[in-house]
CHARMM internal coordinates of N, CA and C (Angstrom, degrees):
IC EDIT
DIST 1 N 1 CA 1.4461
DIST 1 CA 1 C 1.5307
ANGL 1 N 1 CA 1 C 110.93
DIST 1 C 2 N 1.7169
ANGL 1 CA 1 C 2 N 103.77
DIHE 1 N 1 CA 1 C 2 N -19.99
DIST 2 N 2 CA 1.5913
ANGL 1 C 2 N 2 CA 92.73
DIHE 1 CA 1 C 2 N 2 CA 178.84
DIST 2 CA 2 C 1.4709
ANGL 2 N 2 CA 2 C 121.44
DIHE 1 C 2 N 2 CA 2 C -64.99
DIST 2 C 3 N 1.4765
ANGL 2 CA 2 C 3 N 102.52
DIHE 2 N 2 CA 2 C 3 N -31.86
DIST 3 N 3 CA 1.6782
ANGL 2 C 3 N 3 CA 99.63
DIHE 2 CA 2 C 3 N 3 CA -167.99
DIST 3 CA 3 C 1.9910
ANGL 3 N 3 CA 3 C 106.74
DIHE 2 C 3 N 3 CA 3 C -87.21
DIST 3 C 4 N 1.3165
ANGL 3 CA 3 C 4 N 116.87
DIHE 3 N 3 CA 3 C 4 N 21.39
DIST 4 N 4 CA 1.7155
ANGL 3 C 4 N 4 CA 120.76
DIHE 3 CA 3 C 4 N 4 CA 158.27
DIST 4 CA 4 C 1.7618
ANGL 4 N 4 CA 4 C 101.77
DIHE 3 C 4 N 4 CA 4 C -110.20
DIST 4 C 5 N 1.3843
ANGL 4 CA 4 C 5 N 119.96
DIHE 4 N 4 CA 4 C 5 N 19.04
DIST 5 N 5 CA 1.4826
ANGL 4 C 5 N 5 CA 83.69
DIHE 4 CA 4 C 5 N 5 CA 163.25
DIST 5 CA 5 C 1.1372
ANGL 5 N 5 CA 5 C 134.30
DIHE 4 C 5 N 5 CA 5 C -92.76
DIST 5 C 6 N 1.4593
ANGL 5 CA 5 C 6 N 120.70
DIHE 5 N 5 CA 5 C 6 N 48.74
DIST 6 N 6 CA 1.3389
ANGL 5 C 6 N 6 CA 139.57
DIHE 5 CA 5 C 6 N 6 CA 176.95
DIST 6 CA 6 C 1.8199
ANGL 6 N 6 CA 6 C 106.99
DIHE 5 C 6 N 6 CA 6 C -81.19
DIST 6 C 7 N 1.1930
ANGL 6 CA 6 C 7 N 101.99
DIHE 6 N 6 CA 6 C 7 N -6.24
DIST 7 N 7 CA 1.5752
ANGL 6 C 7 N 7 CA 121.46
DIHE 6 CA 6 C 7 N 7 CA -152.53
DIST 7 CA 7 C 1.5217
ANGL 7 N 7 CA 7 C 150.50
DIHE 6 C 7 N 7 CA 7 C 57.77
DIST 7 C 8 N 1.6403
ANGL 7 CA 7 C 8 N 89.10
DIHE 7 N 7 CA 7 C 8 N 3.64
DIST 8 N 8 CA 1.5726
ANGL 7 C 8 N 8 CA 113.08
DIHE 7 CA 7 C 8 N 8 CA 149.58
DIST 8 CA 8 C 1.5372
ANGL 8 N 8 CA 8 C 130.02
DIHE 7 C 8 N 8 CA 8 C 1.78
DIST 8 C 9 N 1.6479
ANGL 8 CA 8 C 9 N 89.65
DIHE 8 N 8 CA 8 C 9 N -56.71
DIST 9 N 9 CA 1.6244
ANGL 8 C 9 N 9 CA 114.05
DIHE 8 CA 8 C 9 N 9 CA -153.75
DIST 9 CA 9 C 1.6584
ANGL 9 N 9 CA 9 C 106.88
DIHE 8 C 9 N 9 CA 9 C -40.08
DIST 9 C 10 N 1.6272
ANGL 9 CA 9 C 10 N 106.41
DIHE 9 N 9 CA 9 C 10 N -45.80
DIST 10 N 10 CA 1.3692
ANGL 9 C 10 N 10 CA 81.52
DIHE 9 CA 9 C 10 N 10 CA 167.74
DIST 10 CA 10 C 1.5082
ANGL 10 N 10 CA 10 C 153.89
DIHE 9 C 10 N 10 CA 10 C -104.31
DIST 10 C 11 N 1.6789
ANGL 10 CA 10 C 11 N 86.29
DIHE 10 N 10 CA 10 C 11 N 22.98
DIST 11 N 11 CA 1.8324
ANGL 10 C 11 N 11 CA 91.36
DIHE 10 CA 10 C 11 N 11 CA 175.53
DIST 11 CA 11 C 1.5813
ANGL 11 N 11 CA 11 C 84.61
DIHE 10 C 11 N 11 CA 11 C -116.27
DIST 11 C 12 N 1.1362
ANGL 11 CA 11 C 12 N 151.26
DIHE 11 N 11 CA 11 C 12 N 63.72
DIST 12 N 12 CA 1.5628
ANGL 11 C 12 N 12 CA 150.31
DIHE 11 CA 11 C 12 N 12 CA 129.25
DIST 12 CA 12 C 1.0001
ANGL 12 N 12 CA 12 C 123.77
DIHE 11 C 12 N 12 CA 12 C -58.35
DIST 12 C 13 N 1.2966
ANGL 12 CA 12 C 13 N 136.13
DIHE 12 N 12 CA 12 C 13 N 144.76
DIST 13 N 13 CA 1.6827
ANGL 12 C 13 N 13 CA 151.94
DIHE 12 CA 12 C 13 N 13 CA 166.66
DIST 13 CA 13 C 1.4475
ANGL 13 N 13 CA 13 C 83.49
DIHE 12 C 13 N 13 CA 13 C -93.60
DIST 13 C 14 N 1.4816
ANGL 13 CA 13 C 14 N 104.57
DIHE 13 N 13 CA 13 C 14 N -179.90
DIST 14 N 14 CA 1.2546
ANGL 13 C 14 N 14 CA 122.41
DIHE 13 CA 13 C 14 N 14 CA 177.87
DIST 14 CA 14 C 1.4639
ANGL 14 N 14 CA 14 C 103.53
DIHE 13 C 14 N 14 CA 14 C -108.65
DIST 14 C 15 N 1.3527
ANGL 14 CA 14 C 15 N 109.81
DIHE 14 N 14 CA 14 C 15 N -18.10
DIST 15 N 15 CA 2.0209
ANGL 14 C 15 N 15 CA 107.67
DIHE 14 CA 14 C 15 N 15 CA -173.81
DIST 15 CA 15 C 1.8334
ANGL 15 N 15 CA 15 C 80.62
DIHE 14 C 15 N 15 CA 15 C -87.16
DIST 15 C 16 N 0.9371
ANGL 15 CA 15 C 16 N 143.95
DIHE 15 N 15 CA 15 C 16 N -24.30
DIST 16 N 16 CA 1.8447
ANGL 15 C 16 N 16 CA 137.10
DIHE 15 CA 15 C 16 N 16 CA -157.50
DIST 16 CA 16 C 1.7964
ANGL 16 N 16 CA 16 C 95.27
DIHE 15 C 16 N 16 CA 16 C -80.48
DIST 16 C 17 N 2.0386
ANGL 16 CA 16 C 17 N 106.47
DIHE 16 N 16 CA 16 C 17 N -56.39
DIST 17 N 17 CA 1.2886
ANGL 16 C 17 N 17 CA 103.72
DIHE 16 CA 16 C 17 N 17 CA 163.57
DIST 17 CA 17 C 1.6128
ANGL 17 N 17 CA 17 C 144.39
DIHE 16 C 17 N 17 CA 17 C -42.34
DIST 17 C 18 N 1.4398
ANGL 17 CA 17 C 18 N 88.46
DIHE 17 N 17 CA 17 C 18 N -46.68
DIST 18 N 18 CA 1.7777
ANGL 17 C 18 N 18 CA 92.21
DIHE 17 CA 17 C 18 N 18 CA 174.83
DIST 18 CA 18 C 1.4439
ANGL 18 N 18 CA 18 C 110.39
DIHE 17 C 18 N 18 CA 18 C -79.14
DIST 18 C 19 N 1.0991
ANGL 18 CA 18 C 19 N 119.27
DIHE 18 N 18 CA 18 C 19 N -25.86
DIST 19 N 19 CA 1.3629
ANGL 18 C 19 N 19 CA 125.21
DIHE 18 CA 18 C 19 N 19 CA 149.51
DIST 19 CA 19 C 1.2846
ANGL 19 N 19 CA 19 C 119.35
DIHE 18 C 19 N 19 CA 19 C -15.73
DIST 19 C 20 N 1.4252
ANGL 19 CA 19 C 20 N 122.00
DIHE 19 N 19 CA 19 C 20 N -81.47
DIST 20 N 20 CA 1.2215
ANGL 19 C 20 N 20 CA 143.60
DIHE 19 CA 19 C 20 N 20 CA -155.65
DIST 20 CA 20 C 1.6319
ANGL 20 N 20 CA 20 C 90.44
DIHE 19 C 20 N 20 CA 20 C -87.74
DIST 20 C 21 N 1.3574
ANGL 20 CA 20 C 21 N 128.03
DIHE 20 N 20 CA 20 C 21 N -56.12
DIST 21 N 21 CA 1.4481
ANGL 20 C 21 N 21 CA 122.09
DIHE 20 CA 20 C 21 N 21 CA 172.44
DIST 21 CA 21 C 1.6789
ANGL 21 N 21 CA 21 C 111.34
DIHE 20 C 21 N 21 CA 21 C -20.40
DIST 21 C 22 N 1.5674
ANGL 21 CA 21 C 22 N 105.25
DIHE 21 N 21 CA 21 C 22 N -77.12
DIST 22 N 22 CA 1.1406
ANGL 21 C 22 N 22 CA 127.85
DIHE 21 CA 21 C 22 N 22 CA 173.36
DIST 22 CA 22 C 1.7548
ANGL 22 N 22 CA 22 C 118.21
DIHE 21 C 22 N 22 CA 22 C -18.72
DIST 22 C 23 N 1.6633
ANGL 22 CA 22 C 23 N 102.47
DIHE 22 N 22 CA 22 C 23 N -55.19
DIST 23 N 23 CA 1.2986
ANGL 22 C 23 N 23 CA 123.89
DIHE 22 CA 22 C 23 N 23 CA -174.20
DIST 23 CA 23 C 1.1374
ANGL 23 N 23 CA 23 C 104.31
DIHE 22 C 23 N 23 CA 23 C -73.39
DIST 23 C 24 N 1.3942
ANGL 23 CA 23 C 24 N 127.64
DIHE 23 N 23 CA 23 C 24 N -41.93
DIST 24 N 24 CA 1.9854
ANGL 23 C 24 N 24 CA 119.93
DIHE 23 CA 23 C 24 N 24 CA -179.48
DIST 24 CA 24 C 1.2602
ANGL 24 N 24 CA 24 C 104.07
DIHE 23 C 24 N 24 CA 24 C -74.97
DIST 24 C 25 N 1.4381
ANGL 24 CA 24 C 25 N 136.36
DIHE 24 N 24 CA 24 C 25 N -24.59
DIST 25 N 25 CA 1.4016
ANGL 24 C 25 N 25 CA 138.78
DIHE 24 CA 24 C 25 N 25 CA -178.41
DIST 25 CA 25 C 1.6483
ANGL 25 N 25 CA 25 C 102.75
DIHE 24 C 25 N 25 CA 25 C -64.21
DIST 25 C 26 N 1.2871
ANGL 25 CA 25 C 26 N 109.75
DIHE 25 N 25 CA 25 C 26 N -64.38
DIST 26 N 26 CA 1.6302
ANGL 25 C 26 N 26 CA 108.70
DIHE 25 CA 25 C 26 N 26 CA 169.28
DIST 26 CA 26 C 1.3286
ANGL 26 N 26 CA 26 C 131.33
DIHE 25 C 26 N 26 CA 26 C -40.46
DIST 26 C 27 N 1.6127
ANGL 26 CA 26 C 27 N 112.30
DIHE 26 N 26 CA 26 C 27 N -36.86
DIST 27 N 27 CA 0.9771
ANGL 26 C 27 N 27 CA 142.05
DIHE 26 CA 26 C 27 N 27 CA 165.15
DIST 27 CA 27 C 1.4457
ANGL 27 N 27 CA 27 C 117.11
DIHE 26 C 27 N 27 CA 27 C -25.89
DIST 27 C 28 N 1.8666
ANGL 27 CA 27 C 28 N 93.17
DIHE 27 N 27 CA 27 C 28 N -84.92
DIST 28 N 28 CA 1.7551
ANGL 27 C 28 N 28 CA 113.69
DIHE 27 CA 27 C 28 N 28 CA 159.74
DIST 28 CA 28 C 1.4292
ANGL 28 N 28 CA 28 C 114.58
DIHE 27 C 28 N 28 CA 28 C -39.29
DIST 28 C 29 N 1.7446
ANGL 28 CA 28 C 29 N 110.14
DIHE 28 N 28 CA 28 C 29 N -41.90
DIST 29 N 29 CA 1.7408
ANGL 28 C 29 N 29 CA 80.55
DIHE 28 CA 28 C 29 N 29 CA -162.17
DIST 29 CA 29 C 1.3698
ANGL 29 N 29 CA 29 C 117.62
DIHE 28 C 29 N 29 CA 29 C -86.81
DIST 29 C 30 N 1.3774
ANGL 29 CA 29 C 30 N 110.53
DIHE 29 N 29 CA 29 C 30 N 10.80
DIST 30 N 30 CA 1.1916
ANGL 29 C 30 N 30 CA 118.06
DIHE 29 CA 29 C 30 N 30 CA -169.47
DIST 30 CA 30 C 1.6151
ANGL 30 N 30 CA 30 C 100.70
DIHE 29 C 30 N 30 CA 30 C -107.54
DIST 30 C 31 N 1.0815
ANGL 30 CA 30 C 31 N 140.47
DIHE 30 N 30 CA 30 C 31 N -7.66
DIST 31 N 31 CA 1.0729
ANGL 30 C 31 N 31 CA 162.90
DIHE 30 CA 30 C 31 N 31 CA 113.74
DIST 31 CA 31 C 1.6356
ANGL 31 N 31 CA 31 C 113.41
DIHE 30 C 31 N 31 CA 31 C -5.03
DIST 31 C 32 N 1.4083
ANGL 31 CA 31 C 32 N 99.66
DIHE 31 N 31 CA 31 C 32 N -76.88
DIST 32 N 32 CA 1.7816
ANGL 31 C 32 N 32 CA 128.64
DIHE 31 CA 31 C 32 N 32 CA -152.10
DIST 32 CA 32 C 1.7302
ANGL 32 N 32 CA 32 C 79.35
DIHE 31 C 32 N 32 CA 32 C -62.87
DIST 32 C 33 N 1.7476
ANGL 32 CA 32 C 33 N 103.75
DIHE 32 N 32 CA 32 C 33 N -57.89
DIST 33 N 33 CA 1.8032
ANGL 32 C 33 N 33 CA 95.91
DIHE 32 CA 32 C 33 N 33 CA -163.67
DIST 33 CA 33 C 1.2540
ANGL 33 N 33 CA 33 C 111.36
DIHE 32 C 33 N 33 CA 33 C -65.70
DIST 33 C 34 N 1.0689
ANGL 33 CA 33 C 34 N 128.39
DIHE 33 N 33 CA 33 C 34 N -3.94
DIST 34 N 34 CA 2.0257
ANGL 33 C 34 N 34 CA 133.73
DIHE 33 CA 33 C 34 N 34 CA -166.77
DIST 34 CA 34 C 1.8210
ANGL 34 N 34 CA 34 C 86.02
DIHE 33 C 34 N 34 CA 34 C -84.90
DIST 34 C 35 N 1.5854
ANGL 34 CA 34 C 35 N 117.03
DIHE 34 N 34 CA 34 C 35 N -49.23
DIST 35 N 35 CA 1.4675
ANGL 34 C 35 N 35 CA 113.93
DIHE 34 CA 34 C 35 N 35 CA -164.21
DIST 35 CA 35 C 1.3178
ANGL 35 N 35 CA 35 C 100.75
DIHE 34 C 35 N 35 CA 35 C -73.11
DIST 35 C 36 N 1.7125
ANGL 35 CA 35 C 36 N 118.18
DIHE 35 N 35 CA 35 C 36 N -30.13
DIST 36 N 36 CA 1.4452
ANGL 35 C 36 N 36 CA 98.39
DIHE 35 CA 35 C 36 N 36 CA -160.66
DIST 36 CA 36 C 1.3728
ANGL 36 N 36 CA 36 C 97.80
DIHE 35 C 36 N 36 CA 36 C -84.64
DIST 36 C 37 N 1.4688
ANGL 36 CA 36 C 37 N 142.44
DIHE 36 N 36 CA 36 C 37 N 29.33
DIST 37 N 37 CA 1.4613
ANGL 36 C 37 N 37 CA 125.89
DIHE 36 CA 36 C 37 N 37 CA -173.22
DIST 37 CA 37 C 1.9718
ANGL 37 N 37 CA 37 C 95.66
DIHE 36 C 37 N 37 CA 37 C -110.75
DIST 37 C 38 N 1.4369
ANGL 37 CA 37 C 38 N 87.57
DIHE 37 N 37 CA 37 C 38 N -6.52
DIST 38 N 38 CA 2.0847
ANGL 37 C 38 N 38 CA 94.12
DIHE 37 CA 37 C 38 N 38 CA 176.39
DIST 38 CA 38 C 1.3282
ANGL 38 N 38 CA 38 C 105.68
DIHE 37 C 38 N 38 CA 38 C -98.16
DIST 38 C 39 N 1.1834
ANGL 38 CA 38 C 39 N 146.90
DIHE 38 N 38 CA 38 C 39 N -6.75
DIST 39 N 39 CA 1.4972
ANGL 38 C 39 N 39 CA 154.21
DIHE 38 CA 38 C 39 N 39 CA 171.71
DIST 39 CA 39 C 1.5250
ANGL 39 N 39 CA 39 C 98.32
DIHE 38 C 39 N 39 CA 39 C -40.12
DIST 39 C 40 N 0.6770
ANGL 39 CA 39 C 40 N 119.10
DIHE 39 N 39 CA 39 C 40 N -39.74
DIST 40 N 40 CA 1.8082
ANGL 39 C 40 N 40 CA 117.23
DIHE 39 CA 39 C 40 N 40 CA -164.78
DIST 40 CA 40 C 1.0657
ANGL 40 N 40 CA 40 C 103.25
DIHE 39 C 40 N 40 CA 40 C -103.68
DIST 40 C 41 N 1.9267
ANGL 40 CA 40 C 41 N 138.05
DIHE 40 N 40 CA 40 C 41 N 12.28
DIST 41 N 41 CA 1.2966
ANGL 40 C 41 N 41 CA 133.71
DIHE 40 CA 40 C 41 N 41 CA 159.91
DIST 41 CA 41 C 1.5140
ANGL 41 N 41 CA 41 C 103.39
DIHE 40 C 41 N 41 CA 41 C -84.71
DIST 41 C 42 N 1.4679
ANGL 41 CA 41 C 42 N 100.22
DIHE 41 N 41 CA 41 C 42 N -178.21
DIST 42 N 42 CA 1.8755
ANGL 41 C 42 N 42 CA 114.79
DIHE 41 CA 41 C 42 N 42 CA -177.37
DIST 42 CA 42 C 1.3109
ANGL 42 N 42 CA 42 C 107.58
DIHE 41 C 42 N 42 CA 42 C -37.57
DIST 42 C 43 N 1.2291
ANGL 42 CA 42 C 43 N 115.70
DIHE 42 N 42 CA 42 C 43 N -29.99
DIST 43 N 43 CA 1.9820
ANGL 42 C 43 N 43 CA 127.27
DIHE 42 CA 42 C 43 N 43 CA -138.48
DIST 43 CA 43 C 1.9488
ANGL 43 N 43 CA 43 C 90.67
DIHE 42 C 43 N 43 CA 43 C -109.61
DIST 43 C 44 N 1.6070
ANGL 43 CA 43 C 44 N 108.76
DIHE 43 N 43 CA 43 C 44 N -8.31
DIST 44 N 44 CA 1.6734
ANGL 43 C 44 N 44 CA 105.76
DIHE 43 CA 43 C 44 N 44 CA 174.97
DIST 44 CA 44 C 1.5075
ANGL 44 N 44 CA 44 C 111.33
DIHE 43 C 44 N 44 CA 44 C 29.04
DIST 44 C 45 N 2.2034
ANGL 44 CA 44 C 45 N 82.12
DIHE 44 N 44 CA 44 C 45 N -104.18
DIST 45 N 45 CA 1.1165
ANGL 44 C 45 N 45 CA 138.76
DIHE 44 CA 44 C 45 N 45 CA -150.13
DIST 45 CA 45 C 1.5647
ANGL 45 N 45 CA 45 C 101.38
DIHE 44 C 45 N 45 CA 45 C -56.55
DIST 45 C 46 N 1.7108
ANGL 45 CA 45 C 46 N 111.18
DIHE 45 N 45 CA 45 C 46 N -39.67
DIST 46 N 46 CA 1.3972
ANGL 45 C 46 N 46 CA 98.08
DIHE 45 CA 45 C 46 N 46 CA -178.64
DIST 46 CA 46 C 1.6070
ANGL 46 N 46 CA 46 C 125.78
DIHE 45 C 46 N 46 CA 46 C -80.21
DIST 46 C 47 N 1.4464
ANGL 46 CA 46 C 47 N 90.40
DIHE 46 N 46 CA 46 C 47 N -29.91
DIST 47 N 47 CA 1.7443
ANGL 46 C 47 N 47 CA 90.97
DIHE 46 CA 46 C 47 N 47 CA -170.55
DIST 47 CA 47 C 1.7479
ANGL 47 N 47 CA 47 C 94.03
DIHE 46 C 47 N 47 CA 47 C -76.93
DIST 47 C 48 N 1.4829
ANGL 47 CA 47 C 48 N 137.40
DIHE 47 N 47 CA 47 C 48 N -18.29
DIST 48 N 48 CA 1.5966
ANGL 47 C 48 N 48 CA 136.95
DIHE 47 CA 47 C 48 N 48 CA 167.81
DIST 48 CA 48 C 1.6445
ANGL 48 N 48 CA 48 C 103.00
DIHE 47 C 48 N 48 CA 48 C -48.57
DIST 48 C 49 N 1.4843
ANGL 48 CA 48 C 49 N 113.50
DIHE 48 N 48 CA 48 C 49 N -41.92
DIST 49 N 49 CA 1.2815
ANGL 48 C 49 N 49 CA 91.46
DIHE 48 CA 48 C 49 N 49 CA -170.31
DIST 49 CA 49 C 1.3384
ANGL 49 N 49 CA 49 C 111.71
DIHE 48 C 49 N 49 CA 49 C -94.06
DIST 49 C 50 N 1.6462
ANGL 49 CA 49 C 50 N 123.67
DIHE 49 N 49 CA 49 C 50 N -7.53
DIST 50 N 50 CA 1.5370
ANGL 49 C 50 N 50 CA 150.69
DIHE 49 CA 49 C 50 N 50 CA -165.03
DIST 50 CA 50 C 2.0064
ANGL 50 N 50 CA 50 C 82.54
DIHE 49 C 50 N 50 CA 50 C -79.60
DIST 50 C 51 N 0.8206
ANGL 50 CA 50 C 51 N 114.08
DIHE 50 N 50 CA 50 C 51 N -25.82
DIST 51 N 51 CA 1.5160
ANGL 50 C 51 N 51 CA 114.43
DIHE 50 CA 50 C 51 N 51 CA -158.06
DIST 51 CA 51 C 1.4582
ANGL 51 N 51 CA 51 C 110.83
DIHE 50 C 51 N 51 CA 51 C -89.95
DIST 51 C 52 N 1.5708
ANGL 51 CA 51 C 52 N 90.12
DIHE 51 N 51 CA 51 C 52 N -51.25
DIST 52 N 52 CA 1.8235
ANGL 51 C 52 N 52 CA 100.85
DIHE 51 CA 51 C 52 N 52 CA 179.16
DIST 52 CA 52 C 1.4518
ANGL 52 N 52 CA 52 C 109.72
DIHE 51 C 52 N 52 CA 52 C -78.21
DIST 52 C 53 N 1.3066
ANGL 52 CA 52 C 53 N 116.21
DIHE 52 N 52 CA 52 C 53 N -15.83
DIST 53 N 53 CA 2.2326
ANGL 52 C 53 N 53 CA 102.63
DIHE 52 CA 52 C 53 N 53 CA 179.17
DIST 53 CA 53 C 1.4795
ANGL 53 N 53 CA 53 C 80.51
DIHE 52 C 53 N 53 CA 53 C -90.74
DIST 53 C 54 N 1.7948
ANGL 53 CA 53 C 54 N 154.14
DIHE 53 N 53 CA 53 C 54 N -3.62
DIST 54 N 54 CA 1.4574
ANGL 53 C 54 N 54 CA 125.63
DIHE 53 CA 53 C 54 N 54 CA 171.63
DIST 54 CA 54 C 1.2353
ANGL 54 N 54 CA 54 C 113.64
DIHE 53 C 54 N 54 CA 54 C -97.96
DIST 54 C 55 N 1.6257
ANGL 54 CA 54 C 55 N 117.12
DIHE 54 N 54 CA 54 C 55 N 8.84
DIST 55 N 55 CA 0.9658
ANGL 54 C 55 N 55 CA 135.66
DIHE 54 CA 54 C 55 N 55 CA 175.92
DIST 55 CA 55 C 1.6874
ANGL 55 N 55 CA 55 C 101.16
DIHE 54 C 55 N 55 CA 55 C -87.15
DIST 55 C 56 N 1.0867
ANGL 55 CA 55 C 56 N 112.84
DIHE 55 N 55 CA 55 C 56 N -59.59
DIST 56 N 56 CA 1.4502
ANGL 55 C 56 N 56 CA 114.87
DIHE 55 CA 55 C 56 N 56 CA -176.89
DIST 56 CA 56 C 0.8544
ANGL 56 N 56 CA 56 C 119.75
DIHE 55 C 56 N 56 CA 56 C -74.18
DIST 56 C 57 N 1.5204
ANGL 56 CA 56 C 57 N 122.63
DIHE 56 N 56 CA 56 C 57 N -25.23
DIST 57 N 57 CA 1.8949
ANGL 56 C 57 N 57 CA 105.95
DIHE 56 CA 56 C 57 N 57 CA 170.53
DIST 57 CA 57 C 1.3342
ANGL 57 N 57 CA 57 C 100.51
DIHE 56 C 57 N 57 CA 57 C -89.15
DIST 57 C 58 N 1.3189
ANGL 57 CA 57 C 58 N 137.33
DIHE 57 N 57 CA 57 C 58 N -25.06
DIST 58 N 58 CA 2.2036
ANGL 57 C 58 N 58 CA 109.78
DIHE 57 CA 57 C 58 N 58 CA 138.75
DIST 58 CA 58 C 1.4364
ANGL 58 N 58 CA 58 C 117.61
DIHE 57 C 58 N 58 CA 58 C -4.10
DIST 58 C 59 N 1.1553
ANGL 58 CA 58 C 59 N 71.07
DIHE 58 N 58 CA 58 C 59 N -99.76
DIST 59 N 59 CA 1.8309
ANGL 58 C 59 N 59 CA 94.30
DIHE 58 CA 58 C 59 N 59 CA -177.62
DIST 59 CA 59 C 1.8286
ANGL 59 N 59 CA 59 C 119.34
DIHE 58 C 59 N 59 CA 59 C -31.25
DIST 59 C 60 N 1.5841
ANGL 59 CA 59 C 60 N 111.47
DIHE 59 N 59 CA 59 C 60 N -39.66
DIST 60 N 60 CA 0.8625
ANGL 59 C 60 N 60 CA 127.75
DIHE 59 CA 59 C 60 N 60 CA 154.02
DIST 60 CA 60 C 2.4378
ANGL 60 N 60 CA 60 C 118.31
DIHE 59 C 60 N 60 CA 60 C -52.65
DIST 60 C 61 N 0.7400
ANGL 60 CA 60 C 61 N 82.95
DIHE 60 N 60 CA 60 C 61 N -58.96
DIST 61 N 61 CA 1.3914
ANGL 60 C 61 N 61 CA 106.41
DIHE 60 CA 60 C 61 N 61 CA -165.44
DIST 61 CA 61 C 1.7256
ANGL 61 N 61 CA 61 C 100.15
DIHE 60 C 61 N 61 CA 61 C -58.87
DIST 61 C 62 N 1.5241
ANGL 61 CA 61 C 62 N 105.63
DIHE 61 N 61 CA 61 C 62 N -40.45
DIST 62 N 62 CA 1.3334
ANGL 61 C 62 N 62 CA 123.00
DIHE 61 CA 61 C 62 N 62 CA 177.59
DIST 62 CA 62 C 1.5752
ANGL 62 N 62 CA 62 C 104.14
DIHE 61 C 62 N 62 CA 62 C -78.10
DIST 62 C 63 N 0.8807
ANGL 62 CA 62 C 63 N 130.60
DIHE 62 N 62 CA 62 C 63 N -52.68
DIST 63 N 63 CA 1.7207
ANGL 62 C 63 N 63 CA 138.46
DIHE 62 CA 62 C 63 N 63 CA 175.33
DIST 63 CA 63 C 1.6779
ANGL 63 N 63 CA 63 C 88.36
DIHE 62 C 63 N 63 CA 63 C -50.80
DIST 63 C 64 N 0.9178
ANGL 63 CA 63 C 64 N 131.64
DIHE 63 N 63 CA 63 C 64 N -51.96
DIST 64 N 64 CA 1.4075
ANGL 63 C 64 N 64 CA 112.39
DIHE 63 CA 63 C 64 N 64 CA -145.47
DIST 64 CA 64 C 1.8938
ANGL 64 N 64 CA 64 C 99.17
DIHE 63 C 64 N 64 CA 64 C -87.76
DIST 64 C 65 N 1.4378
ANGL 64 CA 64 C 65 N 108.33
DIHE 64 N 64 CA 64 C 65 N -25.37
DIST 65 N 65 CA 1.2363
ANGL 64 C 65 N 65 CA 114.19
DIHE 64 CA 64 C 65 N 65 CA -171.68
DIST 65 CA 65 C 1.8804
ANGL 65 N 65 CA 65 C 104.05
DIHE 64 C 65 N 65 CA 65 C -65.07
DIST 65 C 66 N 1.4790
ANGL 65 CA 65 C 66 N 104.22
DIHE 65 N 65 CA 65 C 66 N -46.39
DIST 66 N 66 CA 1.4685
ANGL 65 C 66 N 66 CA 110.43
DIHE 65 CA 65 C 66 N 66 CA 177.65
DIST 66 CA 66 C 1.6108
ANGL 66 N 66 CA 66 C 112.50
DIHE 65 C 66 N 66 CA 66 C -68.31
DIST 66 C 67 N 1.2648
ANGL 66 CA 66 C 67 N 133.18
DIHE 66 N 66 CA 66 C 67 N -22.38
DIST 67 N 67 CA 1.1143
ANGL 66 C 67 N 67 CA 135.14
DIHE 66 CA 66 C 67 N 67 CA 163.95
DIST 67 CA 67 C 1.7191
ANGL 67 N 67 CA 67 C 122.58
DIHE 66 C 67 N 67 CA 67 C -55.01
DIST 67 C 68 N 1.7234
ANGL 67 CA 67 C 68 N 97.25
DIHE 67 N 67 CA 67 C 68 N -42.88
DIST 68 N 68 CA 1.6458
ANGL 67 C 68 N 68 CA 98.53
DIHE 67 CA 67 C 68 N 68 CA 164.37
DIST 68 CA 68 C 1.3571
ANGL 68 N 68 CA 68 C 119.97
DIHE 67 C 68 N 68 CA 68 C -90.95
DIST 68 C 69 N 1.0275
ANGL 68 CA 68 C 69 N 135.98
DIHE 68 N 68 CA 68 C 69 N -24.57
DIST 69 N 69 CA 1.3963
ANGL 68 C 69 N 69 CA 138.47
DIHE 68 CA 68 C 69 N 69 CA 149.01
DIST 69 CA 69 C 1.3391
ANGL 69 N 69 CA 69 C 106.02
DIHE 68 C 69 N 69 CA 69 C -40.42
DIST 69 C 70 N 1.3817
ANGL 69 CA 69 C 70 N 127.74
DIHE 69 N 69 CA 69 C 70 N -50.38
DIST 70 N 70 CA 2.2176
ANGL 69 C 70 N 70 CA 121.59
DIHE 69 CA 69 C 70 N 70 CA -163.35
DIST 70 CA 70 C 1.8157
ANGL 70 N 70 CA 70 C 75.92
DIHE 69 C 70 N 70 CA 70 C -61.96
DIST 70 C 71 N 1.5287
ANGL 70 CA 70 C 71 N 115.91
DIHE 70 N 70 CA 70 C 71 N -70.20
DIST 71 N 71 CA 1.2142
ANGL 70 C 71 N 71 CA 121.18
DIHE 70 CA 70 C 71 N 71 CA -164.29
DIST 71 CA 71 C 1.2957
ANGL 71 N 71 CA 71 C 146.64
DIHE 70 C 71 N 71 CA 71 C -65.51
DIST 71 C 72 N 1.6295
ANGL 71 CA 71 C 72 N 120.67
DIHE 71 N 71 CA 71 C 72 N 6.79
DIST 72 N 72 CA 1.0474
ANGL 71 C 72 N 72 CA 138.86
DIHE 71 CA 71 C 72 N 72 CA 111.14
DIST 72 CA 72 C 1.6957
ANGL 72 N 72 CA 72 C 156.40
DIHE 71 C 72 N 72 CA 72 C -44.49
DIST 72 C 73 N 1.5605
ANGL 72 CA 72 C 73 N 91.02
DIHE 72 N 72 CA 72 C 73 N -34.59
DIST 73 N 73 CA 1.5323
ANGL 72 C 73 N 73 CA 108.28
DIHE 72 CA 72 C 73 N 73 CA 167.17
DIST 73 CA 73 C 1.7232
ANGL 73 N 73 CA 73 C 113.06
DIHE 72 C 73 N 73 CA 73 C -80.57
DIST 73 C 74 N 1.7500
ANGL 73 CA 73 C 74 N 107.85
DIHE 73 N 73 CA 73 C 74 N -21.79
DIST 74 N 74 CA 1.6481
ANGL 73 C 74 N 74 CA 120.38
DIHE 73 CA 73 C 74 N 74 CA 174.99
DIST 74 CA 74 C 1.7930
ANGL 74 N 74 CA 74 C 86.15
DIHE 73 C 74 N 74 CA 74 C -61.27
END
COOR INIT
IC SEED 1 N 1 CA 1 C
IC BUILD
């Protein structure tokens, strides 16, 4: 919902939404690999674990996207 506060929300399609879903997902992972190339500075240990919870709310983020997708095609 963060990436419609343009106020969109209520003239959206659902192909415009996953759209933009799609696009913040890329977003992150392009993100995740920028942090993981600092892992091996002073700061490691923190951005390792900074890396793996943006890893999991992915994974998260992705689960939830296919959940409205199954339930849309119902």
């Amino acid at each position: 919902m963060e990436m419609l506060d343009d106020g969109a929300l209520e003239h959206i399609t659902y192909a415009e939404f996953f759209k933009r879903a799609d696009k913040n997902k890329e977003a992150r992972d392009v993100l995740i690999r920028k942090l993981r190339a600092t892992e091996t500075g002073p700061y490691g240990e923190q951005v390792g674990k900074f890396v793996r919870l943006m890893e999991t709310e992915n994974e998260w983020v992705r689960a939830e996207e296919a959940v409205s997708r199954a339930s849309l095609e119902v």
